[in-house]
C-alpha positions as protocol buffer text, in pm:
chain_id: "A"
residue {
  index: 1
  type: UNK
  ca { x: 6377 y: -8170 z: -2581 }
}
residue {
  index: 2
  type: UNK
  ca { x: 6584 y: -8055 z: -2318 }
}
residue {
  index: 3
  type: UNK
  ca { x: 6311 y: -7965 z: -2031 }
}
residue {
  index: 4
  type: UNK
  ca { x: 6072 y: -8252 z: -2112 }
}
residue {
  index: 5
  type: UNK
  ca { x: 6107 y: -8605 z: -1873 }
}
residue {
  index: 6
  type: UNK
  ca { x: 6025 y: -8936 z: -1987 }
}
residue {
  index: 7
  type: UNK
  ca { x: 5695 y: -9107 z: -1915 }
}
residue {
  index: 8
  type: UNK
  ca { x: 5818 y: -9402 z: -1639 }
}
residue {
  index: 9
  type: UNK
  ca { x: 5600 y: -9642 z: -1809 }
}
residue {
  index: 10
  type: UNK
  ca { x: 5647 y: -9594 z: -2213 }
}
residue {
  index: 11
  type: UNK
  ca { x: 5936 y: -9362 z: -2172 }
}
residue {
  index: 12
  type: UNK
  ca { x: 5866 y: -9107 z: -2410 }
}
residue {
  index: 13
  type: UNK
  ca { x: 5968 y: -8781 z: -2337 }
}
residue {
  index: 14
  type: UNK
  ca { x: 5699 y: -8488 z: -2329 }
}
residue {
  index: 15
  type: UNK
  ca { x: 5588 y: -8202 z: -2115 }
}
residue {
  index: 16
  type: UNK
  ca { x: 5333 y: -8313 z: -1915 }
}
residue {
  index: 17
  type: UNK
  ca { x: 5319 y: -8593 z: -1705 }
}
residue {
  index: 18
  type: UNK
  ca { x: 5056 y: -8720 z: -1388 }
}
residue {
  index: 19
  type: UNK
  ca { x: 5160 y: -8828 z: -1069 }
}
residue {
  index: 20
  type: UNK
  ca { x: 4953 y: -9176 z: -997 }
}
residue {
  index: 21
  type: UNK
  ca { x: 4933 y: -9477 z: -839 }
}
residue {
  index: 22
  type: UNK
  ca { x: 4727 y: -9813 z: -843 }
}
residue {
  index: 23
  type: UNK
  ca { x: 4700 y: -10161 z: -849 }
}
residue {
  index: 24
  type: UNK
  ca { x: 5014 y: -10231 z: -1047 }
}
residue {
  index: 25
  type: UNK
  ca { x: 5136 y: -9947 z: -982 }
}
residue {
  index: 26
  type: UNK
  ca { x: 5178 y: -9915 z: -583 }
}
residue {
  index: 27
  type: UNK
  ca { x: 5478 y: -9662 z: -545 }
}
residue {
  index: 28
  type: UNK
  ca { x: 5417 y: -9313 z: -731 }
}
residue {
  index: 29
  type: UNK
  ca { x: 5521 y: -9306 z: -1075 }
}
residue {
  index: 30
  type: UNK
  ca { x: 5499 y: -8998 z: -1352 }
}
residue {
  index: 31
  type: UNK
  ca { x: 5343 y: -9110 z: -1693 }
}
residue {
  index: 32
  type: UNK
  ca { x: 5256 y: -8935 z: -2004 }
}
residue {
  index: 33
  type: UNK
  ca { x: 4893 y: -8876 z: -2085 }
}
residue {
  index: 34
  type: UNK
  ca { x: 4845 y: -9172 z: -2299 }
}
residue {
  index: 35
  type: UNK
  ca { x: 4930 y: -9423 z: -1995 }
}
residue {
  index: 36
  type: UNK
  ca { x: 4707 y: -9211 z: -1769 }
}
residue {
  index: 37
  type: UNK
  ca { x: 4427 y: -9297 z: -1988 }
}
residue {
  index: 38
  type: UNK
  ca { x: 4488 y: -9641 z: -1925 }
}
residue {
  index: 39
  type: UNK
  ca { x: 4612 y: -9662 z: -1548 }
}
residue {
  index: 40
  type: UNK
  ca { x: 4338 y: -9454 z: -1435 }
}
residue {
  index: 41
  type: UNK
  ca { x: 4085 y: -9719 z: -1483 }
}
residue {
  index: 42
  type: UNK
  ca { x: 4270 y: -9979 z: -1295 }
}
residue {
  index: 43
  type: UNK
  ca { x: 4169 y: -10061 z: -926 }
}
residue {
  index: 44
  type: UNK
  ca { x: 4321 y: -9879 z: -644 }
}
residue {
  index: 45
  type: UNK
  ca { x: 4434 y: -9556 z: -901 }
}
residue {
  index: 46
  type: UNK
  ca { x: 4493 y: -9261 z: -714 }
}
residue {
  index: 47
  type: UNK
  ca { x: 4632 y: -8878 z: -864 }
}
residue {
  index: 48
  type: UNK
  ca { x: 4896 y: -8738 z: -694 }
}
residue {
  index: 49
  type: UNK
  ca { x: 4965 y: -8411 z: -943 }
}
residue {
  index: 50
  type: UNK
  ca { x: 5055 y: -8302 z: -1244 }
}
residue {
  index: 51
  type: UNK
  ca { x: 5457 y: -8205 z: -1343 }
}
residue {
  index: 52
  type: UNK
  ca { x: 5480 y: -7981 z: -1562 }
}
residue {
  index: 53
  type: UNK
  ca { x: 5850 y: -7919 z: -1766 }
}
């Protein structure tokens, strides 16, 4: 769609997307909801927002 960004991880586009930050992750990075569920339980995770398209 035209106002949705792409997940920085998977790279699907959608409309909602969390700011985070961990372990493997150490620079800020936007990723859809499905990634979230995963990065958030990895050491070091830490929210930063969520964009909204």
């Amino acid at each position: 769609m035209k106002n949705e960004k792409d997940c920085d991880i998977c790279k699907k586009s959608g409309k909602i997307h969390f700011r985070i930050k961990s372990i493997n992750y150490t620079k800020w990075i936007f990723c859809c909801k499905k990634c979230w569920n995963i990065i958030s339980k990895e050491d070091q995770y830490s929210y930063g927002g969520t964009r909204k398209s």
